[in-house]
Backbone bond lengths (Angstrom), bond angles and torsions (degrees), N, CA, C in turn:
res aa  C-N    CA-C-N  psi(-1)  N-CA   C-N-CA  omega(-1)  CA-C   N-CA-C  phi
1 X - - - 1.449 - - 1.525 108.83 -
2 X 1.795 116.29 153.16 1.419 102.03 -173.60 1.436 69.41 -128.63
3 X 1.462 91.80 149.98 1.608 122.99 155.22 1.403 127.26 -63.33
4 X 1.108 127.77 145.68 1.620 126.35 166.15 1.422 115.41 -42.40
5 X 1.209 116.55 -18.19 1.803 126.44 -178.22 1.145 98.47 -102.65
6 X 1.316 143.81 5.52 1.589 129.10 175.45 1.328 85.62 82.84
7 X 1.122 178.87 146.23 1.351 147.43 10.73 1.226 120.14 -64.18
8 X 1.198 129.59 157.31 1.396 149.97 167.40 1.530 122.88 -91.16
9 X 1.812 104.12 89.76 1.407 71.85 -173.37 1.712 117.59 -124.90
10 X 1.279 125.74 108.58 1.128 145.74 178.12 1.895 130.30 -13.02
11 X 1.194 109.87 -24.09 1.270 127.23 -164.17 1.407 120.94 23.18
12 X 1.714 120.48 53.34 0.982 119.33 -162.27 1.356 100.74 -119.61
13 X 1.057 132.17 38.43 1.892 138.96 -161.87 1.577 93.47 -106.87
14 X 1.348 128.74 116.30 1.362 119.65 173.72 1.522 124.53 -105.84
15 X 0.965 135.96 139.71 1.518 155.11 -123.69 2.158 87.08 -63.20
16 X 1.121 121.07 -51.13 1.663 109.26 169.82 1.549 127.41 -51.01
17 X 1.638 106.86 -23.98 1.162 110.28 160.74 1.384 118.37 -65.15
18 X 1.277 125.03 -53.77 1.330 124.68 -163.27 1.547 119.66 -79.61
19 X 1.569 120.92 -25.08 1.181 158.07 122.67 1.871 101.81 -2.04
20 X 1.199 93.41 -74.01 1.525 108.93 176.91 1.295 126.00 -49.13
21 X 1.262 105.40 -63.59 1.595 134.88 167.77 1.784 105.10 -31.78
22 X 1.674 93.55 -57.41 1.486 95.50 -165.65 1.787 94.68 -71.08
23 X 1.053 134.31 -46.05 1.573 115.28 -179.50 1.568 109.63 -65.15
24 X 0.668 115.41 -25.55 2.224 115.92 178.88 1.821 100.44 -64.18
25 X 1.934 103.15 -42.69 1.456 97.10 -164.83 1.944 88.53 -71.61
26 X 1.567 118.98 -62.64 1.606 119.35 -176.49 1.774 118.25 -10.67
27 X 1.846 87.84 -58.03 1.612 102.43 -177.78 1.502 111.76 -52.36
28 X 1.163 111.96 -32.86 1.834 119.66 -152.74 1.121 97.82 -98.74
29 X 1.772 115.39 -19.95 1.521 106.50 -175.06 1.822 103.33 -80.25
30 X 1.698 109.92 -36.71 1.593 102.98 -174.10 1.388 93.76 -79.58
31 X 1.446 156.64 -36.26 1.030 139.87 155.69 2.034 123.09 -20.37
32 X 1.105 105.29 -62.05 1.568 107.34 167.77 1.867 108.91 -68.10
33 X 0.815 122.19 -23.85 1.250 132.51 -178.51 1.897 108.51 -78.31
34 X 1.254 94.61 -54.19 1.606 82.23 169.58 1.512 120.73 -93.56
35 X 1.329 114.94 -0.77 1.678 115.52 149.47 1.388 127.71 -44.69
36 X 1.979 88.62 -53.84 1.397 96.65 164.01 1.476 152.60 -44.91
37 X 1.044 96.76 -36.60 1.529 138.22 -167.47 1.966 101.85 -91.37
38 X 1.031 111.29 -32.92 1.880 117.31 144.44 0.999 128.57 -89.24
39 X 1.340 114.94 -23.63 1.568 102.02 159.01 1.331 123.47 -59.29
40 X 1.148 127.72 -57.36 1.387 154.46 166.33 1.426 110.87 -42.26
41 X 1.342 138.58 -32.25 1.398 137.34 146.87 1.215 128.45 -76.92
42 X 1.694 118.45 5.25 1.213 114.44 159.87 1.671 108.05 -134.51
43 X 1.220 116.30 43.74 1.213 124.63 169.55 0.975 107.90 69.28
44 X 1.521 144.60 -3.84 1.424 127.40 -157.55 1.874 113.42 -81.82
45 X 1.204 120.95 93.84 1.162 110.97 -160.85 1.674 107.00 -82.65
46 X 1.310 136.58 -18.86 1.218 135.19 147.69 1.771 131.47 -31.31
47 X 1.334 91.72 -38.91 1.481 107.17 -161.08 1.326 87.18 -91.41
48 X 1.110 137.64 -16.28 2.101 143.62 -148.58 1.406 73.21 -105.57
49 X 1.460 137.62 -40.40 1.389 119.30 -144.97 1.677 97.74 -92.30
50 X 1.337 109.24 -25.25 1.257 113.73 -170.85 1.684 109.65 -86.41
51 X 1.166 99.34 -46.09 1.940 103.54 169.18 1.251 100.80 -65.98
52 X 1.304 168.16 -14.67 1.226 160.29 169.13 1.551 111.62 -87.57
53 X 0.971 121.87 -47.85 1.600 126.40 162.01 1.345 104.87 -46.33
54 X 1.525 124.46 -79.24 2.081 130.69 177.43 2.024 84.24 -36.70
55 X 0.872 104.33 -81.17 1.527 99.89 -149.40 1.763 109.91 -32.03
56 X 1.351 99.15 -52.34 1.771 110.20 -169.76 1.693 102.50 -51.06
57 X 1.296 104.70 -57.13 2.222 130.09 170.13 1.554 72.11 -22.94
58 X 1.511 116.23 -84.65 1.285 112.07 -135.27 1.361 126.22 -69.48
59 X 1.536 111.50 -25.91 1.409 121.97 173.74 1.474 112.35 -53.89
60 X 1.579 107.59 -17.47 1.382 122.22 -166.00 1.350 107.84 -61.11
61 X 1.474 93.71 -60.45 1.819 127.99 173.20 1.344 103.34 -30.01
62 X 1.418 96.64 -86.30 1.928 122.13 167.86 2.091 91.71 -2.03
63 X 1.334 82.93 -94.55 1.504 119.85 -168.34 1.689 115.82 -15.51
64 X 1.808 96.56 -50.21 1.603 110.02 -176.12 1.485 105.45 -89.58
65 X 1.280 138.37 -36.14 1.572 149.22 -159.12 1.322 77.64 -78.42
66 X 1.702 147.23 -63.76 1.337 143.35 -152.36 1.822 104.42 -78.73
67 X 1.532 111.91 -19.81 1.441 111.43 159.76 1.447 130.71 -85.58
68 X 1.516 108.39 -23.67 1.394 127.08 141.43 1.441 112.32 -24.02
69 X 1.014 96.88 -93.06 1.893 119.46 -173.04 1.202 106.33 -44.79
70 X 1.930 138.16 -16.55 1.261 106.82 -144.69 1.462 151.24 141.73
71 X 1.712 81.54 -69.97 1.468 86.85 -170.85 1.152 145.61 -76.12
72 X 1.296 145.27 150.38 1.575 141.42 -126.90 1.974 86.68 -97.94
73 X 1.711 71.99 147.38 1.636 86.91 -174.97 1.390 126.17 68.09
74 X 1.495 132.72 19.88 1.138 137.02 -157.15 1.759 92.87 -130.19
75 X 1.313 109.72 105.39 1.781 111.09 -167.03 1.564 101.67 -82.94
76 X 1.278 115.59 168.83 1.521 131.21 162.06 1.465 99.21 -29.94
77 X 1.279 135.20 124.51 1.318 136.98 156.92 1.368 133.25 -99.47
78 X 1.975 93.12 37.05 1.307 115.23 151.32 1.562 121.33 -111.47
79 X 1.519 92.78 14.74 1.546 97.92 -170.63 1.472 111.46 -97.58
């Protein structure tokens, strides 16, 4: 199937993949999260702005991959 953008897109990603994805994004989100959390004990307010931005991105991820899959109680995460 092609997309309205010309892409091609395959739908061949199977549920352990995406599964996956969502623990790689979890990890990466407390990863920016405890960046944060040193930034912020050494004043660096640049680095706070940038670990808080990745983290929020990622909850994003989180948010849609877990609406992907399914799971109960997890709304449109365009809403």
């Amino acid at each position: 199937m092609i997309h309205a953008q010309g892409n091609m897109r395959t739908y061949d990603r199977t549920w352990e993949e995406i599964e996956s994805m969502l623990d790689d994004a979890r990890t990466r989100r407390r990863q920016w999260q405890d960046f944060y959390e040193h930034a912020k004990r050494v004043h660096d307010k640049d680095s706070m702005k940038d670990a808080a931005r990745n983290a929020k991105a990622l909850e994003g991820v989180e948010e849609t991959l877990r609406w992907v899959l399914g799971e109960s109680g997890i709304r449109d995460p365009l809403d």
